[in-house]
N, C-alpha and C positions, 0 to 999 in steps of 0.2 A: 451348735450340734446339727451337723446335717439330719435331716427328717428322712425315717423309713420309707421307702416303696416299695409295693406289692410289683412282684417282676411277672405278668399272666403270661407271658412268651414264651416255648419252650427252646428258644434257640440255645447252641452251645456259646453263652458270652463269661463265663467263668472267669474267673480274674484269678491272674496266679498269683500265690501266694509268697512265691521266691524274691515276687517285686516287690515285698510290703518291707518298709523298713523298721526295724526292731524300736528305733528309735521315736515310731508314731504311738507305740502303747505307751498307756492303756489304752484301746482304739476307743471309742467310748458306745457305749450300750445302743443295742436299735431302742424303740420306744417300747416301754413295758416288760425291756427283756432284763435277767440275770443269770448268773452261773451257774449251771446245773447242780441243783443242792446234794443229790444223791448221786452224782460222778461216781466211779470208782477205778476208772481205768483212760485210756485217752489223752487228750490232750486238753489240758484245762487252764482257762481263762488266767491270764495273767503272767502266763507261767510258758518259760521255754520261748525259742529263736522269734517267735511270731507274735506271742503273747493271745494267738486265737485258741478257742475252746467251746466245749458246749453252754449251750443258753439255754433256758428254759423260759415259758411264759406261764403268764398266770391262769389260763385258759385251756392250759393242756394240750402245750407243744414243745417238743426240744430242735432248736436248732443247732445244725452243725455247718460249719464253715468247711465250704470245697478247698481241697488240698489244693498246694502246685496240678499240672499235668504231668504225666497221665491220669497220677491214681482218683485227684478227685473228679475230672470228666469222666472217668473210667464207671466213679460210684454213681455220678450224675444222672449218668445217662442209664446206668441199671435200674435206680428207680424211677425214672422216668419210661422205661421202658415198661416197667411192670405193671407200673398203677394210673400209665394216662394211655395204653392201648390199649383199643375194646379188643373186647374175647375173640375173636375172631380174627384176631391178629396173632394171638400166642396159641402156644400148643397146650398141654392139660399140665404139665411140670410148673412152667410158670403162672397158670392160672392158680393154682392150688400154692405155689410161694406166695402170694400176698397174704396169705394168712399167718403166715411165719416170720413177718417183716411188718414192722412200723410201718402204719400207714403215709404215705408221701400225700403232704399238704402244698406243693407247687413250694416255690421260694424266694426268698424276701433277698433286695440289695440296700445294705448301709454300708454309709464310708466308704464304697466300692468293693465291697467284699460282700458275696454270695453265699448266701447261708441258707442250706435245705432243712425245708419243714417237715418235719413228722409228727405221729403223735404221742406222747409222752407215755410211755408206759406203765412208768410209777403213779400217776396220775387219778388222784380219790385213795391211795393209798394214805392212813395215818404215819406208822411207823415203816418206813418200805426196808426189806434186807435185799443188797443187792449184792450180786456175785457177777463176773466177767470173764467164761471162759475162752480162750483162744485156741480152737480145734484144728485138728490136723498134725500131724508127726512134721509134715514138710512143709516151715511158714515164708518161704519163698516162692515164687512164680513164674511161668516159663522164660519172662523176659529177664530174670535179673541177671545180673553181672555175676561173674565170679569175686568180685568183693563182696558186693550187695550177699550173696550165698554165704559168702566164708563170715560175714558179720551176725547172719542169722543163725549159725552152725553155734556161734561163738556163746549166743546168751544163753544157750540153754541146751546144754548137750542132752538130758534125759529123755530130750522130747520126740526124741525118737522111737524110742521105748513108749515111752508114757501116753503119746500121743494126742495128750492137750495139756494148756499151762493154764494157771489160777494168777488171772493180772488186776485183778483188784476186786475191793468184798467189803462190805458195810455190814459188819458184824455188833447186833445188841447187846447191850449193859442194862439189866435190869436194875441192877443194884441203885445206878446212878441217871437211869435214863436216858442215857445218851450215846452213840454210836462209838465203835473205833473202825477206821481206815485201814486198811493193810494193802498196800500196792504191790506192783509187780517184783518188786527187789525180793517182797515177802515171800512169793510165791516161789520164785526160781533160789530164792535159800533153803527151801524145803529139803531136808533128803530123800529119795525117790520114796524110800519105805514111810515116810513121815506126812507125804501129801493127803494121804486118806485123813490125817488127822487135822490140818488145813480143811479141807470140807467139811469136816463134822464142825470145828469151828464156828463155821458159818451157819451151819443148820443147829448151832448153839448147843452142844455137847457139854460146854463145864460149864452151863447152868439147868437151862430145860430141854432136852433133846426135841427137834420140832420133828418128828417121826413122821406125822400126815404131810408137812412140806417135801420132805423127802420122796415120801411114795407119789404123791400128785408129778416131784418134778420127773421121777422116774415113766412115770405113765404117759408125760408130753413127752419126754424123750425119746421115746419108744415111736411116740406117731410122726415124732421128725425125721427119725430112722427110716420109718418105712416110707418115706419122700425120696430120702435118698437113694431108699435100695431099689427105686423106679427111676429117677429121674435121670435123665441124660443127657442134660441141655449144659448145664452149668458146672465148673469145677470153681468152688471158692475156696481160696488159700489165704492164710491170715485172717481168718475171721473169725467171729466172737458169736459166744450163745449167754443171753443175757439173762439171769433169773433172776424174780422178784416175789418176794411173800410180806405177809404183814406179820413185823417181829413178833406177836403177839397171839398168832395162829392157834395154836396148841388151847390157850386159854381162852381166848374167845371161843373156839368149839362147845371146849367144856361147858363153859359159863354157861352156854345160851340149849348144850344138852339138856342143864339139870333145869333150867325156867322153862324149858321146849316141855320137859316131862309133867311137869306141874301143872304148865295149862292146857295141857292134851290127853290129861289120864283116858278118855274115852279112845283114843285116836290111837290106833295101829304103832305102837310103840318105836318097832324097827323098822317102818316107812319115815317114821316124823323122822329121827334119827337121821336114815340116811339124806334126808332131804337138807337136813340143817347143816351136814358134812357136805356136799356136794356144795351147798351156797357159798359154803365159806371156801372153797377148794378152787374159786372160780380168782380168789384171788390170788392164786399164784400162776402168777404169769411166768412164760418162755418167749422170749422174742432172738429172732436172728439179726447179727449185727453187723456195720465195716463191712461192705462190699468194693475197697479200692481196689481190690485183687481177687475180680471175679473172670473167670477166663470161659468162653467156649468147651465145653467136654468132647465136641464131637462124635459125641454118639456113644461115649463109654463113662463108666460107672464112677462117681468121685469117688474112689477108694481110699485116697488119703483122710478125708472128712471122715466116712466112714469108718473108719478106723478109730480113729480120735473120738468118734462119739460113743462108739463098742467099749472103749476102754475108760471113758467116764460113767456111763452108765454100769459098769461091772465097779467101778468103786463106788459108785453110791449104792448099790445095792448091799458093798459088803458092812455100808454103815449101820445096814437093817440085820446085820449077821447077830444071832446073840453071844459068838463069842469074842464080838469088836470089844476092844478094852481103848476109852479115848485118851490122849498122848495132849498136854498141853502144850504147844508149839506157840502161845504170843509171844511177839517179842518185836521189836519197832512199830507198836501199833500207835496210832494219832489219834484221838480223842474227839470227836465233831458231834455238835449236835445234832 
């Protein structure tokens, strides 16, 4: 097995990924790394022309392997751009994205393939539920081809309307403990009317409704919004907003309400409370994702983004509606621990 190294250089030496032959997988592991256990969307390890995918370590990083050129130079040099220029090099848009993005850990070469570090987001999570969504109405880019456009038109006609698609979600089984899968095929088999029910899904509607995840994810989404509705550096097309909570939210609140009450009777009732909601509220993360199709805005507002996020946020809110009634929609789900 060739041995990891750490690459501290930030030159562009990217290896494209066109030249790897399918023939070399399984590529084999850098040192201490495996498959990203909570994937839900992407390209994953083993699987598909290259057999590359994400990695996780045990330390609390995921690696992603740079695409062919452009798109993974394209991603490269974004987060290079974000998290190794000092402040005074970027305007306040991109200062304030590094809070919105995995932190970029520099990146590691094995087997001759380029893998950028981040940091793992599910990471200290027990149970993580993870959701993939792909915002924007238009998931092509000023460069594409008129095929590349008519291929993208093709997967998902709704999405023009709809203006984000649901590509994959780690949905809990209490009963049995253990996850199901539902990927992109799921999502885009939705009927337009039936995707709110897709969401609740995941925020576990046919068994416990995680109501506090919901409004937390509501409330980051809201401050990513208001990113966008200033920023005018960057238009990202094809990109993912990543959420994650701990399946178990709902009842660990409670739990640690009724003990919080018991050993605090002297203690300001509905300060402890909110205190103990807030702690726990910290663990539902939002992270931005997939930057190989981030373009220049030149001075004007991502409107498409915006869009797509206007109209997930107006469905999740109607999951808080009391007259939602939830639509059981499984159906090819996968079973993972």
């Amino acid at each position: 097995m060739v041995e990891s190294s750490i690459v501290e250089s930030t030159e562009n030496n990217d290896r494209k990924i066109k030249d790897i032959n399918p023939k070399d997988c399984h590529l084999p592991l850098p040192n201490n790394c495996f498959p990203l256990a909570h994937q839900v969307a992407g390209h994953f390890y083993g699987k598909g022309r290259t057999k590359l995918g994400l990695l996780q370590t045990n330390d609390g990083l995921v690696l992603k392997p740079v695409q062919s050129p452009p798109r993974g130079e394209r991603e490269h040099n974004f987060f290079k751009r974000i998290f190794l220029s000092e402040d005074h090099e970027l305007n306040q848009d991109e200062i304030v994205l590094r809070s919105l993005c995995p932190t970029y850990r520099g990146f590691l070469t094995h087997s001759d393939i380029i893998y950028i570090k981040m940091d793992d987001m599910a990471y200290g999570f027990k149970l993580p539920a993870v959701i993939d969504y792909k915002i924007g109405r238009v998931t092509y880019d000023p460069e594409a081809s008129q095929e590349k456009i008519a291929r993208q038109l093709k997967k998902y006609p709704p999405v023009e309307r709809i203006g984000f698609q649901l590509i994959g979600m780690r949905v809990f089984n209490r009963e049995a403990l253990t996850f199901s899968h539902y990927d992109k095929k799921f999502g885009r088999a939705l009927a337009e009317d039936d995707l709110i029910h897709g969401l609740a899904l995941y925020y576990q509607f046919h068994q416990t409704p995680q109501i506090r995840a919901i409004k937390e994810t509501i409330k980051k989404f809201e401050e990513i919004k208001l990113w966008f509705e200033k920023q005018r550096t960057y238009h990202f097309y094809s990109s993912s907003l990543i959420v994650i909570y701990e399946a178990y939210l709902e009842d660990m609140i409670n739990e640690q309400l009724k003990n919080s009450s018991k050993e605090n009777q002297n203690l300001d009732e509905q300060n402890n409370n909110d205190l103990v909601i807030a702690n726990h509220l910290n663990s539902v993360r939002i992270v931005m994702a997939d930057f190989a199709h981030v373009f220049p805005a030149n001075n004007n507002l991502d409107s498409n983004y915006l869009y797509g996020l206007n109209r997930l946020i107006e469905h999740l809110k109607l999951l808080l509606s009391p007259e939602y009634k939830f639509k059981d929609v499984r159906f090819n789900e996968v079973n993972i621990k």
